[in-house]
C-alpha positions, -999 to +999 in steps of 0.1 A: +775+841-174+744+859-176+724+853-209+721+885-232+690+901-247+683+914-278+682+951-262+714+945-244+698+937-210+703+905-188+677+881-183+663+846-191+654+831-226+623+847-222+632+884-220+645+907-194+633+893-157+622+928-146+594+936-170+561+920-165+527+921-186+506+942-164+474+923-177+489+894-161+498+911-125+464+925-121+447+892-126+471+873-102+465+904-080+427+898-078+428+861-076+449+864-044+421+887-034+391+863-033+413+834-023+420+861+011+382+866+017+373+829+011+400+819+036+391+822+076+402+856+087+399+867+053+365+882+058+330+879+072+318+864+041+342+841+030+346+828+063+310+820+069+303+806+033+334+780+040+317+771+073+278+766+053+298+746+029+314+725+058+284+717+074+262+709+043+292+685+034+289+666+068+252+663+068+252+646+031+277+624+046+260+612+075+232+607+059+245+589+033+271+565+056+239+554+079+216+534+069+193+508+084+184+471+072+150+458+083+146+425+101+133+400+073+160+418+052+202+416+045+221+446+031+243+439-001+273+462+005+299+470-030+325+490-025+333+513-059+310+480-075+325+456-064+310+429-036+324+438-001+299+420+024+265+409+036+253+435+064+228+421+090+197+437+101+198+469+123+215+504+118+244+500+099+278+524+087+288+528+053+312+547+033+297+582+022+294+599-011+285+566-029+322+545-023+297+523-003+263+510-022+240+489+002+210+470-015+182+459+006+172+421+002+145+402+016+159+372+026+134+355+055+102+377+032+084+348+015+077+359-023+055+346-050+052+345-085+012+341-102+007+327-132-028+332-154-041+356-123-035+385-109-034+399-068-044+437-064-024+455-048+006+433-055+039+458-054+064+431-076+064+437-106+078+404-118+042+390-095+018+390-119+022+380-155+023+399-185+000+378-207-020+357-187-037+335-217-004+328-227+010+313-196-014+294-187-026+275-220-010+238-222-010+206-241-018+176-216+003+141-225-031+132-246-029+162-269-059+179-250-056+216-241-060+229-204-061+264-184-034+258-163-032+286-130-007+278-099+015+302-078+053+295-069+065+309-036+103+312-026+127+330-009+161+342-018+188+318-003+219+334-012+214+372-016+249+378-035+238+352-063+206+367-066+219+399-073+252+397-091+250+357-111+221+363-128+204+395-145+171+395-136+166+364-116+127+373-108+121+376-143+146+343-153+121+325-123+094+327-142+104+319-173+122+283-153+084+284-137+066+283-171+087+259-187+089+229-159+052+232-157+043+227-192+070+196-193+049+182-162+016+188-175+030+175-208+038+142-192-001+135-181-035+134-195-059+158-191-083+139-166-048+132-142-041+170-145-077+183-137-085+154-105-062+132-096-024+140-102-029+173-092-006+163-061+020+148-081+023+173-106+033+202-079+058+177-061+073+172-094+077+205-105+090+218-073+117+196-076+123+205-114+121+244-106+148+241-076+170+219-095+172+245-123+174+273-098+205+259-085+220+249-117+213+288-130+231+303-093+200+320-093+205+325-053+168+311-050+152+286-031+118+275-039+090+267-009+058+255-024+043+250-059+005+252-055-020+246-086-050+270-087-078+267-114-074+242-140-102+240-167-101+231-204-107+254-231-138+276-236-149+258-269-156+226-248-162+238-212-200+227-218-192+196-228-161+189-204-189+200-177-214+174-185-188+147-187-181+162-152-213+160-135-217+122-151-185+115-131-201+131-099-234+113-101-216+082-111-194+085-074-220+097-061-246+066-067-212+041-063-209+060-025-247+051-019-246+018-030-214+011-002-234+029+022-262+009+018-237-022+020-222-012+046-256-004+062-271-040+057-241-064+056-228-058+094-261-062+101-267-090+081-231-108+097-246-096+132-276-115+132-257-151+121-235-144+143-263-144+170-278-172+154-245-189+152-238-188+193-275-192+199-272-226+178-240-236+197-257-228+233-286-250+228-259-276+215-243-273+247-270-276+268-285-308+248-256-322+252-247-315+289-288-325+294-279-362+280-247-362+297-268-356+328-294-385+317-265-406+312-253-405+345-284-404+366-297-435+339-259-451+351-265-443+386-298-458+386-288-490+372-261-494+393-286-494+426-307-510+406-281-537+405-276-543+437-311-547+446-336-552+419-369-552+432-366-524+459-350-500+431-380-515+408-408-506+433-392-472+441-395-460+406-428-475+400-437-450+432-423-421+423-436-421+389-473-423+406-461-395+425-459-374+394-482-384+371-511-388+392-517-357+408-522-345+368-544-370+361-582-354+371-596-392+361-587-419+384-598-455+373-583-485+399-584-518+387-583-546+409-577-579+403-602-598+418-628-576+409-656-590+384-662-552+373-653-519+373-661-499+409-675-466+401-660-441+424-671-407+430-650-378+423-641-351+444-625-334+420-648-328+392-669-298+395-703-296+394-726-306+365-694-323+350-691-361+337-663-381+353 
């Protein structure tokens, strides 16, 4: 059955079905009106207006879903937050509207990180530091003070790490940067960290710094750690310069001294040398000269052993034959002479005594 109203007539709970607030009709009424002239068909101007929105709609989108990742870089895409991928280089598609986010990383860029200077011009702002002094004054192993300037330069390895494991990983580098160095220059005295360890002190603390890089998930990888200027304290930097330029003259009179050695000594081991193999040449020749004697001496006496006087009278000849055509005096003695004959000579020139 039909419910009953108050006034007798049939309708819902609500009152008789046939009487309406007219309030309410002419609101509906003009409602559908505009929702007519929006719609295509509906008029000129709603029609056109729909079509403007349409268009400005699709332009945002394209230009937000295309986007384009440099060479040296790698895109970060998250999808509502959330990591989705790692984009190569080139022109890449994205969801529009911001579903997609794409960060930009520079993955094959080399970065750097100064400490205690600054390089104009420098676009990071995690670069250059805040307080220079600060950073760079250290205690050395000998509980001497030092200036201590050196640059770090890496690359990010693992872009997701770099941006998602750790906030600020630039900034968390060089606090990691700071502390390994004062531990290494810590571990030395002031003279090894100034001249000589110099070397040693930036393998170590590359190998510190990428040890706590990769313990932190940082996403970093660390290329070189290069020491710049290190000088002591302004209060001594007189002082710590004269007991510099005492070392330099010091090397540089021990260099002079070993290049005067090395001047004279090879010269010195030249010459006996020389006189060493002139001494064993003439040894050699004396000694084949005798050996010669020897056997001429043996060869003699063996003719002279088989026939005595004729060997006897040819040397006494042939020693006549040598000696006297030297000898510009001649005296002959004869035997059976009473006296000496006094012979004229040819040879003597004139006005001289024979």
């Amino acid at each position: 059955m039909p419910l009953q109203s108050g006034d007798g007539g049939q309708g819902g709970p609500w009152g008789d079905g046939r009487r309406r607030d007219p309030e309410l009709e002419e609101m509906i009424r003009h409602g559908q009106d505009r929702l007519k002239r929006m719609m295509p068909g509906g008029g000129p101007r709603g029609g056109m207006i729909l079509l403007i929105t349409c268009l400005v709609l699709a332009v945002l989108g394209a230009w937000s879903a295309f986007y384009t990742v440099p060479s040296d870089s790698v895109a970060v895409v998250q999808r509502f937050g959330k990591y989705l991928e790692d984009v190569p280089p080139g022109l890449q598609f994205k969801l529009p509207f911001g579903v997609d986010v794409a960060t930009i990383v520079p993955v094959k860029r080399q970065l750097k990180q100064e400490f205690g200077f600054t390089t104009p011009g420098a676009t990071d702002p995690y670069q250059s530091p805040r307080d220079g002094r600060r950073e760079t004054e250290m205690v050395t192993g000998d509980l001497n003070a030092a200036l201590v300037e050196w640059v770090v330069q890496y690359r990010v390895s693992d872009p997701a790490k770099f941006l998602f494991a750790v906030r600020e990983p630039s900034e968390t580098l060089r606090y990691v940067s700071e502390s390994v160095m004062r531990e290494v220059v810590g571990d030395r005295t002031v003279d090894e960290v100034i001249t000589v360890g110099r070397q040693e002190i930036e393998s170590e603390a590359l190998t510190k710094m990428q040890e706590l890089s990769t313990k932190y998930e940082m996403g970093i990888s660390i290329d070189q750690v290069q020491l710049k200027n290190i000088n002591p304290p302004e209060q001594v930097q007189d002082s710590f310069n004269e007991v510099n330029q005492a070392q330099q003259e010091k090397e540089k009179l021990i260099n002079e001294a070993r290049r005067d050695y090395n001047k004279v000594i090879p010269l010195a081991e030249g010459e006996k040398d020389q006189r060493i193999r002139e001494a064993d040449g003439y040894s050699l020749k004396r000694i084949n000269e005798a050996e010669g004697d020897v056997a001429r001496f043996g060869a003699l006496l063996a003719e002279y052993h088989k026939a005595p006087e004729v060997t006897r009278r040819r040397i006494y000849i042939e020693t006549l034959q040598e000696v006297l055509p030297v000898i510009r005096s001649k005296i002959i003695v004869d035997e059976q002479a009473r006296s000496i004959l006094p012979l004229l000579n040819l040879d003597s020139q004139k006005g001289e005594q024979p």
